[in-house]
N, C-alpha and C positions, 0 to 999 in steps of 0.2 A: 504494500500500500504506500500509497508517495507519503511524504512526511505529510504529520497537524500541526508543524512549528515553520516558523520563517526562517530561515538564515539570511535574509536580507535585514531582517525588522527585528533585532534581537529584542526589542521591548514588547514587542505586541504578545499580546495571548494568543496563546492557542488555536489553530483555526478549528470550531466546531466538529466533533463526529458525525458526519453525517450520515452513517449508517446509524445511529441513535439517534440523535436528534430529528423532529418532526420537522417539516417546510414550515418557515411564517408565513402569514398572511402578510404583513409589513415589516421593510426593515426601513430604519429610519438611520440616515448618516449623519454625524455631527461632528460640524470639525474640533469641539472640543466638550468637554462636558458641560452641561449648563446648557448649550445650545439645543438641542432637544427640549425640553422641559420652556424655555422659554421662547420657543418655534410653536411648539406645539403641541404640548405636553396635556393641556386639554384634551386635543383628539385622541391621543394616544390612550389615554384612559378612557374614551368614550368609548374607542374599538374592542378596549378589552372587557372592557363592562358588557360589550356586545357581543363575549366569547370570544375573539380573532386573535392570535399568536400575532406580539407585535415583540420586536428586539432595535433593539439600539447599536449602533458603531461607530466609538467614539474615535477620531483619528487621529488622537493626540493625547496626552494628560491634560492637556491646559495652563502647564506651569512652567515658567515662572510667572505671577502674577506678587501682585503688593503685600496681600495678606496670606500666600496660600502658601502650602508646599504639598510634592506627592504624596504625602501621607494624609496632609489636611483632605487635599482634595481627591484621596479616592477612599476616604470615610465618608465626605459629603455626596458621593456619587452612589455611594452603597446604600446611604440614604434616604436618598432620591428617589433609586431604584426600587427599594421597595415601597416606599410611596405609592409609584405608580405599577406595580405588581406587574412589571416587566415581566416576559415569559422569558427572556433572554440578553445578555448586554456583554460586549466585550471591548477594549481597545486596541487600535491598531498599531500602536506603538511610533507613528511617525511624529518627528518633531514641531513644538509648540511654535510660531511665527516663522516657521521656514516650510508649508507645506507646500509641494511641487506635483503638479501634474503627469511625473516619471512615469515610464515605460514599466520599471519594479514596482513601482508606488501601485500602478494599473493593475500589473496583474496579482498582488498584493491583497487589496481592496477586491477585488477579482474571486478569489479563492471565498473567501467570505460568502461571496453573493451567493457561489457552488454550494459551497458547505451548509449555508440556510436556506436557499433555495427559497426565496419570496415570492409572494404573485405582485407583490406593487413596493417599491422606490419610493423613498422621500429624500430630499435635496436642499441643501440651502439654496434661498432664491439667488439668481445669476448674476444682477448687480447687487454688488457691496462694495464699500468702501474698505472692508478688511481682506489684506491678500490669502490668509487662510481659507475663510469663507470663497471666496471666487474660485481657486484651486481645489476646493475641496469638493464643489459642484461639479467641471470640467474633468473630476478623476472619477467622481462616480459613474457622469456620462458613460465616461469611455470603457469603465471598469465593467458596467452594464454589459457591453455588446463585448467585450473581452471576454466573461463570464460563458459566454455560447462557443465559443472556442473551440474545435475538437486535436486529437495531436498536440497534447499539451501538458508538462508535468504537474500542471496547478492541478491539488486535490479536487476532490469532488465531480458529480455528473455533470456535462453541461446545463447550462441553464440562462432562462436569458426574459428578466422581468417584465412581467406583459405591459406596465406601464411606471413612470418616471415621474413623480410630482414634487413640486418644491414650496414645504414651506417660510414665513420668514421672519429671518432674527438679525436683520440688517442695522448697518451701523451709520446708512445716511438716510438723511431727514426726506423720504420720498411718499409723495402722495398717490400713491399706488392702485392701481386697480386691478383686485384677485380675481381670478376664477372662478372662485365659490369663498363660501365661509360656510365652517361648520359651527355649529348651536353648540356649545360648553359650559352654559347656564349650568348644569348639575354640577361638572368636574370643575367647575373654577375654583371653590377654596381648595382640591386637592392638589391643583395644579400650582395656587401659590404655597402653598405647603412643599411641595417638590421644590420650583423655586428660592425658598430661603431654606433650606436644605444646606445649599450653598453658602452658609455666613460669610466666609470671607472672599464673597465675590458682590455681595449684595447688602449684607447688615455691615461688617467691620469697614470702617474707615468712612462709611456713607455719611451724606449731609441727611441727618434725621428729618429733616422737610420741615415742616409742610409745603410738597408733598414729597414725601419719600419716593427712593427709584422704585419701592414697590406698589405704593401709589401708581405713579406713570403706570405700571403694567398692567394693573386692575381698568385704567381707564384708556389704556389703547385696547384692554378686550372688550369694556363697554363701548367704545365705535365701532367696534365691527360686529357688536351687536345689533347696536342701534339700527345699520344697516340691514338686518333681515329681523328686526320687531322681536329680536331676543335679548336679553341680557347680558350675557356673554359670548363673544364667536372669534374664531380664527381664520385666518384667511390663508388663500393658497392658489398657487397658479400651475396653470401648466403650459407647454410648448403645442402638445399634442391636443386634435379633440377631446373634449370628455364624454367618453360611452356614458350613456344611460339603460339598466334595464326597463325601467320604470321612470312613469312620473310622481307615485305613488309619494317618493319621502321628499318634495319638491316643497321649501316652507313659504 
């Protein structure tokens, strides 16, 4: 059997068993922790309250940051994690403000996709002002149609996500217009519970407000509420059409 460890990525975990491990229904990629959780960590829990296997892939530790170190920040992510009763979550071991679109990086990120085998992609959205964020979209892309491969020592069966969605955790000021928003009215205090999870990215060192950065986050989900006559919602884009079977869950 090819190897479950990298020799490119000596940091990264493990790539999944795939002969044990079941397919996800979602794999959601973050270039760093926290990113999830404040992408979209509403729907994430919305899916899974709906039964759906969702996992996480973080592509970095995240650190160095002001307050944080590996150790702070992968209790705060274990945290998280169970928070949102992740079915699965691992990181890729690539470095924190140096992530690159590589050819390793690809098929790296690659193996992953094999290994869980998703029916649907999540992405950070395309423009950002942070080069991790940007490169970290442009590796899933490719990492995607790498993943269908065949002749190839990357573990796992091929495999090749029947769709590509990105949500966003962007760091310029853009008045955007999503694809959809989904309704998170239920999951939002657990989403901001996920979110300060993370103290020393969010509580330690912050201007207490009024309004705090947790503030902000509560009231960018109430706009995209507001927008579909819910409470709370998240927004998301795609490149592609979006199939519909139905119009039945149509708010």
């Amino acid at each position: 059997m090819t190897s479950l460890s990298s020799s490119v990525f000596p940091n990264s975990d493990p790539y999944p068993d795939f002969e044990k491990i079941e397919p996800l229904d979602f794999l959601v990629v973050a270039p760093h922790p926290d990113d999830a959780e404040l992408g979209m960590g509403g729907t994430i829990m919305r899916m899974i309250d709906e039964g759906m296997r969702v996992g996480v892939l973080d592509l970095t530790s995240g650190e160095p940051t002001p307050h944080g170190s590996l150790e702070i920040r992968s209790r705060e992510t274990a945290r998280a994690s169970e928070i949102m009763k992740l079915t699965w979550r691992g990181n890729a071991g690539l470095t924190n403000r140096a992530v690159e679109a590589t050819l390793p990086a690809r098929e790296h990120i690659a193996s992953f996709i094999r290994c869980l085998r998703p029916r649907w992609l999540f992405a950070p959205y395309f423009h950002d002002a942070h080069p991790d964020h940007v490169a970290a979209t442009q590796l899933v892309e490719a990492a995607r149609f790498h993943a269908k491969l065949s002749k190839t020592p990357m573990p796992g069966p091929r495999h090749h996500p029947e769709r590509l969605y990105y949500y966003f955790c962007i760091h310029l000021r853009l008045a955007v217009q999503p694809s959809w928003i989904v309704d998170i009215s239920e999951q939002w205090d657990r989403k901001l519970e996920s979110i300060r999870a993370y103290e020393s990215q969010f509580i330690i060192g912050r201007d207490p407000g009024p309004p705090s950065l947790t503030d902000r986050f509560r009231d960018d989900a109430a706009h995209w509420g507001r927008l579909i006559d819910r409470q709370y919602g998240e927004p998301f884009a795609t490149k592609e059409p979006l199939a519909m079977a139905s119009l039945r869950d149509l708010l």
